[in-house]
N, C-alpha and C positions, 0 to 999 in steps of 0.2 A: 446710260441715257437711252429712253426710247421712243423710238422713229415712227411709234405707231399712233400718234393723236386723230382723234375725229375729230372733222369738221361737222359737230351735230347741230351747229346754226343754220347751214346751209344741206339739212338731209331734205325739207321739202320740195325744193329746188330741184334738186334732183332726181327724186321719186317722180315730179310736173314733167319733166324730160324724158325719163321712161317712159309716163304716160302716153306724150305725144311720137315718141318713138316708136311706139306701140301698133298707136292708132296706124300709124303712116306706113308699116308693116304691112298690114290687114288691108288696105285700103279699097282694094280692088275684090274683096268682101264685102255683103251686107251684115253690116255688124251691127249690134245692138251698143246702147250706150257701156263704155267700157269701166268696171267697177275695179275699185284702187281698193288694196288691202295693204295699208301701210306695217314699217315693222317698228321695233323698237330702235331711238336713235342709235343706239347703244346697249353694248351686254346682249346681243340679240345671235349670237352664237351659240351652240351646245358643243360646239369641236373646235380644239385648236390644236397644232403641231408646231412643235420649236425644235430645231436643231441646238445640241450642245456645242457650247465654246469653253476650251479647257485653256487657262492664263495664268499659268505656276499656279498658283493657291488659289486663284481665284475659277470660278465657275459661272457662268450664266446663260440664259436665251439667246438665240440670233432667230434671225429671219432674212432673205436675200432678195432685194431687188430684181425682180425677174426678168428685169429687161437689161439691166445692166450688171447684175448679180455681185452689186454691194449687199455687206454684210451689215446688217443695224443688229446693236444687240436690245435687248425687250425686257422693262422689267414688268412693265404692266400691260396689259393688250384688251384695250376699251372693247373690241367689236366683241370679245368670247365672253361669255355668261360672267356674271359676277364672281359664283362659284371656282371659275376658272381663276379668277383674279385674286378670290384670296387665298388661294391653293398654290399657286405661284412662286408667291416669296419664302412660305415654310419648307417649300421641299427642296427648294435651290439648299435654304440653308443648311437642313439635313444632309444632305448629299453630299456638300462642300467638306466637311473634313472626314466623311466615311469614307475610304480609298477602295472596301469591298463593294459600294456599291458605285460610284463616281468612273473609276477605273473603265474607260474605253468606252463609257456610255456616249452616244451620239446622237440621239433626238428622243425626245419626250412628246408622247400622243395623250392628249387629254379628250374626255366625250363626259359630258356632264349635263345633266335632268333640271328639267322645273321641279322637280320631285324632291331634288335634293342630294338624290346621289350621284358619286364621280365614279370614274377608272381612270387609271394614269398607266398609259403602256411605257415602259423604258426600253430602250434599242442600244443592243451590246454589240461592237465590234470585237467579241469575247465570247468564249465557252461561258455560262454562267455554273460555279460551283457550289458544294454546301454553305459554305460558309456567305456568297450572297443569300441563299435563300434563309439561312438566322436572321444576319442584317435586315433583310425585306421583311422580313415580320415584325421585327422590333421599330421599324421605320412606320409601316401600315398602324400598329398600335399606337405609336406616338402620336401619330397625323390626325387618326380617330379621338384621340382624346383631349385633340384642339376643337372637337364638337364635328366636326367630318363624317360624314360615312363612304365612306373610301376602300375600293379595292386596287390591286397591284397586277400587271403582268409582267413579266420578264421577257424580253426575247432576245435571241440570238440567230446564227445560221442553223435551222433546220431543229430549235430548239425554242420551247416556251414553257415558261413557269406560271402558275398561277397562281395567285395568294389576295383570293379565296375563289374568288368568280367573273368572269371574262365576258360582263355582261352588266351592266346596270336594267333597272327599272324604274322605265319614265311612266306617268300618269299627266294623263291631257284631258281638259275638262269642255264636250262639243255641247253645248247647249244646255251645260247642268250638269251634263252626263260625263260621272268620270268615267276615264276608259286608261285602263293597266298596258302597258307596252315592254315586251325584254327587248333590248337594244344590244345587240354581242358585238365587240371590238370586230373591228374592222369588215362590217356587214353597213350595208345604206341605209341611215336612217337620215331625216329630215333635218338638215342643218341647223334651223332658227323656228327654236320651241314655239313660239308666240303666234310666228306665221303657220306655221302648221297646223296651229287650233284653227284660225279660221280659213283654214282652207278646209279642212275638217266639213266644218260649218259651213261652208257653202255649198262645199259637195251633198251633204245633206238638204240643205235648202232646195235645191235645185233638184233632186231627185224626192221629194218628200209626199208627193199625188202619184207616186209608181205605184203597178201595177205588174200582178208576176214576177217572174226569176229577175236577180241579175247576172250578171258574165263579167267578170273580170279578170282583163292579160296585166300583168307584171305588175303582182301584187305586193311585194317587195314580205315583210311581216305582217300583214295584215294589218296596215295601217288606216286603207281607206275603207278596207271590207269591213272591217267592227263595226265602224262610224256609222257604215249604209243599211248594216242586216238590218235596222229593224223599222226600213220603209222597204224592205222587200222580204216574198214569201221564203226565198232561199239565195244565197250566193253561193257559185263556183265561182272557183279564183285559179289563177295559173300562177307559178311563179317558177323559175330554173335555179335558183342558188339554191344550192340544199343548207347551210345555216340560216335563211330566210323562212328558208320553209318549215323549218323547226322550230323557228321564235316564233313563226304566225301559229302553228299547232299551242303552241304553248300559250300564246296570249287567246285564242279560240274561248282556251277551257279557262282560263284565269279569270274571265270573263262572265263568263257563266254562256259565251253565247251559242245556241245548240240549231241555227240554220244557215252556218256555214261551212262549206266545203274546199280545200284545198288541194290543190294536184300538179306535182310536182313534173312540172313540163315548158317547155318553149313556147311562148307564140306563134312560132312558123309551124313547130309540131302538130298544136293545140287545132291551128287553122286548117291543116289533113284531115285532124282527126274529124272537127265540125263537117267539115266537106264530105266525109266517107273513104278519102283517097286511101285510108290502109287504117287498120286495128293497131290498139298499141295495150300491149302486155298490163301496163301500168294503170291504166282505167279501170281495166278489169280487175284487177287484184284490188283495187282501191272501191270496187264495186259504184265506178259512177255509171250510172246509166246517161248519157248524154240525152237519148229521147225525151225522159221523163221531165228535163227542166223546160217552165215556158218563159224563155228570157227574152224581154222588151226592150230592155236596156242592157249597154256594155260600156266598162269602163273601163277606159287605159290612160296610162300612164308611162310611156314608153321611154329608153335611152334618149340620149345626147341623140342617137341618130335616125330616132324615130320612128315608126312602121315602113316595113316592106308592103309594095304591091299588093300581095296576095293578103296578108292581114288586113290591109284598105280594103278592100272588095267585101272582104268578110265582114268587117263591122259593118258596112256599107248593109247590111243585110237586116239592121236590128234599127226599131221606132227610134229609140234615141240613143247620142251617143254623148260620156262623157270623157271629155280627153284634157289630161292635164300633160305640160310640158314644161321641161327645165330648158329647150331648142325652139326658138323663135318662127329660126328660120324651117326647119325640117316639121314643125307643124303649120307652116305656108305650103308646104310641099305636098302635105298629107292631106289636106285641107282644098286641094287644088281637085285630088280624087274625090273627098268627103263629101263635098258642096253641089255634086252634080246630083246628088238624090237627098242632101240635108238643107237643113238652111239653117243660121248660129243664132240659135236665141237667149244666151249666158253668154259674157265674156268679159275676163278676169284678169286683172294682174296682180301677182302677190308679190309683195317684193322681199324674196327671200334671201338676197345678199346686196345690202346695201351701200352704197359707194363704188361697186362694182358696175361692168355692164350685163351681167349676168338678169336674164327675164324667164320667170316663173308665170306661165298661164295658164289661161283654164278657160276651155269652151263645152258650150251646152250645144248641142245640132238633135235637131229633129225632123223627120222625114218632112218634105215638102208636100 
């Protein structure tokens, strides 16, 4: 039986709460009217994880109570893509009387595309041997020719298989404009496909009368940089994960797009390096010239824990700014710096996990 049904009669209700949640955040801000980007009631996930539950012969999902950490088992899970859902029930069933692949497995990682394709990571408390990886082929084959396009990883401790590629590719459509994305198992990408087109879209909107360079910290794959190049002359973009910064190289060129630049660095780094406080090896070999860009605008997109100090100061430095946040509260904090020389003239909520309390925003500040 499973313990996961939406309440999708009662989603706008909620999103109205957010809203005024929102507002009364900010409040001690001059905020412009604040713009609702709803999601789907439903199927509005690209990621789900389930833990296995093994019961003699039988196999299925759980998921735990987080406060009280009861176990619900899950055969269907509304909030994750449709894809996820009907991906679900065939692999339980495959799984259930193979003992080469079932055998000590313990949670099942799914990430799936409006594009159409899945990955499905399985989690071995087990060395994994040849003879899984026969089985995981003949399993992938099967799955695909249920009409799937589907790839496999295996892992284990300090071990991982792959059959075929550890990576989907999503395609997101910002104002007509498709734009190609690699998405590699367990790297950040944007939870709820739908919502992240228009935010896409708004990011563009709102920066669409620019003027010179832009600057972009934690650029993740170049998610918001494609969307932007082509209302500015050129983007640098920062980003620290190095499989980030490899998908965003790769999705650069997939693209055809040829005035953006990428530089594998920190924010705190990045904010020295602007300042002059010390030369970094890495600029130069990448031949950025920091002088030569004339950037107007900067856009971040920072952690759960939002900008330091000195990164505030530094944007603090540029006409406009654009800051998206998954932390409500740590962009009031940021924003307490921002506001002494901006003023918020965009201001967004996406609601990118709905039923939760989790609040996705977006403000536009421009010098006073």
């Amino acid at each position: 039986m499973t313990s996961t049904a939406l309440n999708t009669a009662g989603y706008q209700q909620q999103l109205d709460e957010k809203a005024e949640r929102i507002q009364n955040i900010f409040e001690d801000f001059e905020t412009p009217e604040l713009e609702v980007f709803a999601s789907p009631a439903e199927h509005y996930r690209m990621r789900a994880e389930f833990r296995m539950w093994h019961e003699g012969e039988d196999l299925y999902y759980v998921m735990f109570n987080q406060e009280t950490r009861e176990k619900y088992r899950v055969d269907q899970f509304p909030a994750a893509s449709r894809l996820i859902n009907d991906l679900m029930p065939l692999l339980i069933e495959a799984l259930k009387p193979n003992q080469a692949l079932r055998h000590k497995l313990f949670q099942v990682d799914f990430l799936s595309t409006l594009s159409g394709e899945i990955l499905v990571s399985l989690l071995y408390h087990r060395q994994l041997d040849e003879e899984w990886e026969i089985e995981i082929k003949k399993l992938k084959q099967c799955l695909n020719d249920e009409g799937f396009n589907l790839n496999i990883i295996g892992r284990a401790r300090k071990m991982k298989i792959v059959a075929d590629r550890d990576y989907v590719i999503e395609k997101l459509n910002v104002f007509d404009q498709p734009l190609t994305y690699k998405q590699v198992e367990n790297s950040f990408t944007q939870p709820n496909g739908e919502v992240a087109q228009k935010m896409l879209e708004w990011a563009v909107d709102c920066t669409q009368d620019s003027e010179g360079d832009l600057l972009e910290l934690y650029c993740g794959n170049g998610n918001f940089s494609l969307a932007l190049a082509k209302n500015f002359e050129r983007v640098l973009a920062t980003e620290l994960a190095k499989p980030s910064v490899e998908s965003a190289q790769y999705n650069i060129a997939v693209n055809n797009i040829d005035n953006v630049q990428i530089v594998r660095m920190s924010a705190e780094d990045f904010t020295d390096a602007m300042a002059g406080k010390r030369e970094f090896r890495r600029l130069k070999a990448q031949n950025v010239d920091l002088q030569s860009y004339n950037c107007n605008t900067i856009f971040v997109d920072p952690p759960r824990s939002g900008m330091d100090e000195g990164t505030c100061r530094m944007v603090q430095g540029y006409e406009r700014i654009m800051y998206i946040s998954c932390n409500p509260d740590t962009l009031k904090e940021n924003l307490e710096i921002l506001s002494q020389t901006h003023k918020i003239t965009r201001f967004a909520l996406f609601d990118q996990f709905p039923y939760t309390h989790h609040m996705e925003a977006g403000v536009l500040l421009e010098r006073k």
